[in-house]
C-alpha positions as CSV (number, residue, x, y, z in Angstrom):
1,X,136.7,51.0,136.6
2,X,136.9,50.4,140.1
3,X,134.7,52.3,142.8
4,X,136.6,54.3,143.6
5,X,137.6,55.7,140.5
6,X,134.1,55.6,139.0
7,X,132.4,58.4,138.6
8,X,128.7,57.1,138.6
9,X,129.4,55.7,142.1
10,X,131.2,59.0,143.9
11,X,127.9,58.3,146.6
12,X,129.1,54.7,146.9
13,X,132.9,55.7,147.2
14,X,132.6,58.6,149.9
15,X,129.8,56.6,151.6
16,X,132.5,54.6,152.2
17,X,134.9,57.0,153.6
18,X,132.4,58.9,155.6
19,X,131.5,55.5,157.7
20,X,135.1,54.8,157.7
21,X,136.3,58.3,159.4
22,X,132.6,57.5,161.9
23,X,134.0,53.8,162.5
24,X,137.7,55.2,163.5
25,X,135.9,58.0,165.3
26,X,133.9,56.1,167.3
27,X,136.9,52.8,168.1
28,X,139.2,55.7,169.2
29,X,136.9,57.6,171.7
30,X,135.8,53.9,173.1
31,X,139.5,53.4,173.2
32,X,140.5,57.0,175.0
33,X,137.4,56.1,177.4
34,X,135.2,58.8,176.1
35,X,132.6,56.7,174.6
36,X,130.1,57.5,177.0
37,X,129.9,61.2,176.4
38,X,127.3,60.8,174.6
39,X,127.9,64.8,173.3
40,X,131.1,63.9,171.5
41,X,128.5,62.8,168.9
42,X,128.3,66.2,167.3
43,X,131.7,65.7,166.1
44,X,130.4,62.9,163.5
45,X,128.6,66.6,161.8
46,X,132.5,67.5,160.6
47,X,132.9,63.9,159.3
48,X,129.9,64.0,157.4
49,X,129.7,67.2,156.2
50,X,133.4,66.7,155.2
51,X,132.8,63.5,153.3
52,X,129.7,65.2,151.5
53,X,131.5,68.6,150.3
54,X,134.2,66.4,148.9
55,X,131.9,64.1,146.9
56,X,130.0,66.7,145.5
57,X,133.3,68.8,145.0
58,X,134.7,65.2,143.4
59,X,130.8,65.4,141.5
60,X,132.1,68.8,139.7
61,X,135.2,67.6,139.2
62,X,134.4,64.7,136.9
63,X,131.2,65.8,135.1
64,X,133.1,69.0,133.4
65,X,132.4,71.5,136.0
66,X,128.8,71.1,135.7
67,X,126.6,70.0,138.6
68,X,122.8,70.8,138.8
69,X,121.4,71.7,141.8
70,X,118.5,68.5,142.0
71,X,121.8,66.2,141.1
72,X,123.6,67.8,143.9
73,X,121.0,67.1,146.2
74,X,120.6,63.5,144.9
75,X,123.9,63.1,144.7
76,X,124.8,64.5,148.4
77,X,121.6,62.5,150.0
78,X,123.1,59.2,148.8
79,X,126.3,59.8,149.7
80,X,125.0,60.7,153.6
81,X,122.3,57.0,152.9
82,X,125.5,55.3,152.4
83,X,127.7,56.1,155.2
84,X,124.4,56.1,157.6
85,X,123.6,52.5,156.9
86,X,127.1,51.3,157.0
87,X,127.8,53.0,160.2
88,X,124.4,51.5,161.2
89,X,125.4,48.4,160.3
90,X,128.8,48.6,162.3
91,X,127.5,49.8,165.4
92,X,124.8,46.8,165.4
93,X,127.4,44.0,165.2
94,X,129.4,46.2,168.0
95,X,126.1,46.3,170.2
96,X,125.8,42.7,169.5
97,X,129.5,42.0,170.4
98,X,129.6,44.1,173.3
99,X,126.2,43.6,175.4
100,X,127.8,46.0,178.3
101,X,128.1,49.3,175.8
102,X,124.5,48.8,175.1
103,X,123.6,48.0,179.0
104,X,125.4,51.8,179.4
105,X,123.5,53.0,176.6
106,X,120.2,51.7,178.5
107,X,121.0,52.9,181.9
108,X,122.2,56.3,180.6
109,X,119.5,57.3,178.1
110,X,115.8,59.0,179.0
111,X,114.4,55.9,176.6
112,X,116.7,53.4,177.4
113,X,114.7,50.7,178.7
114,X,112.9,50.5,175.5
115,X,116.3,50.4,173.4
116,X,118.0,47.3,171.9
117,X,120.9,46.7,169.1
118,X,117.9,46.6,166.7
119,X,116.3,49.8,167.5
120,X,119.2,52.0,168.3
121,X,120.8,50.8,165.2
122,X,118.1,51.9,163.2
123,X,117.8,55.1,165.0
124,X,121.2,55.9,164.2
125,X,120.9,55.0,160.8
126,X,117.7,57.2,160.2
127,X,119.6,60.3,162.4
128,X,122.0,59.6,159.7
129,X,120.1,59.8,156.9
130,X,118.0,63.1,157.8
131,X,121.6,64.5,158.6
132,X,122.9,63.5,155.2
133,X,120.0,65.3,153.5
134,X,119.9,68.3,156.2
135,X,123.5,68.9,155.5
136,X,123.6,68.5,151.9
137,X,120.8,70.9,151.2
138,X,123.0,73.8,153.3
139,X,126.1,72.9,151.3
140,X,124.3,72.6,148.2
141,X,123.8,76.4,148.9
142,X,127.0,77.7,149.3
143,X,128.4,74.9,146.5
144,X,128.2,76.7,142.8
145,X,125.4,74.9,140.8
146,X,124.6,75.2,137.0
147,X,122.1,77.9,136.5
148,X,118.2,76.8,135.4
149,X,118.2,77.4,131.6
150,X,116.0,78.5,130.0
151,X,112.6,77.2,129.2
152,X,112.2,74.9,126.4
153,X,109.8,75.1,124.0
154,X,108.3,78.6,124.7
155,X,108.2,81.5,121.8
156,X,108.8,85.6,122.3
């Protein structure tokens, strides 16, 4: 099985896809000229809360309808680690690569003379990951889990 048809790695696979859609995001708005508005960032929120429905829809899908809610919740947090790093990841070698985005990103910012490709890197990877698990414990809500059964062990 590959990754992307396994179903022990759906975090892995729409990891994946989530810093994909960020990566395309981000090289068309730097493209169009729009990377320094800053605010366009709240448009990553649809690409990851997209990316994490669908895995834990995909989740359901290929565990016979079943889906716990603490396996939901693992399974959405990994998905959001995944993308976060990668994205992370990205945007470092593109800091690196292009010293006069991140002279922009200094000039602009409150904090930006105490920013480099290190630390904003790892600032977007943690905004990331604290996003991942903000967002996957609302969907998580409105998603159908299995109900708690019943306790073991105990006599009427």
């Amino acid at each position: 099985m590959s990754l992307f048809t396994n179903p022990n790695r759906i975090p892995e696979n729409y990891g994946l896809k989530i810093a994909g859609g960020l990566i395309a995001f981000f090289l068309i708005m730097k493209v169009a000229g729009l990377a320094h508005i800053y605010e366009l960032r709240f448009l990553n929120v649809i690409i990851q809360v997209g990316g994490i429905y669908f895995a834990l829809k995909k989740f359901r899908e290929t565990h016979d309808q079943h889906m716990n809610y603490f396996r939901a919740l693992v399974t959405g947090v990994a998905t959001g680690a995944v993308s976060s790093v990668i994205f992370a990841l990205f945007l470092f070698i593109y800091l690196s690569v292009d010293p006069g985005f991140m002279q922009d990103i200094i000039t602009n910012e409150p904090m930006g003379r105490y920013l480099n490709p290190y630390i904003t890197s790892f600032m977007v990877a943690l905004e990331g990951l604290f996003s991942g698990l903000l967002f996957t414990f609302i969907i998580i809500n409105y998603v159908n889990t299995d109900d708690v059964n019943e306790p073991q062990g105990e006599s009427n």
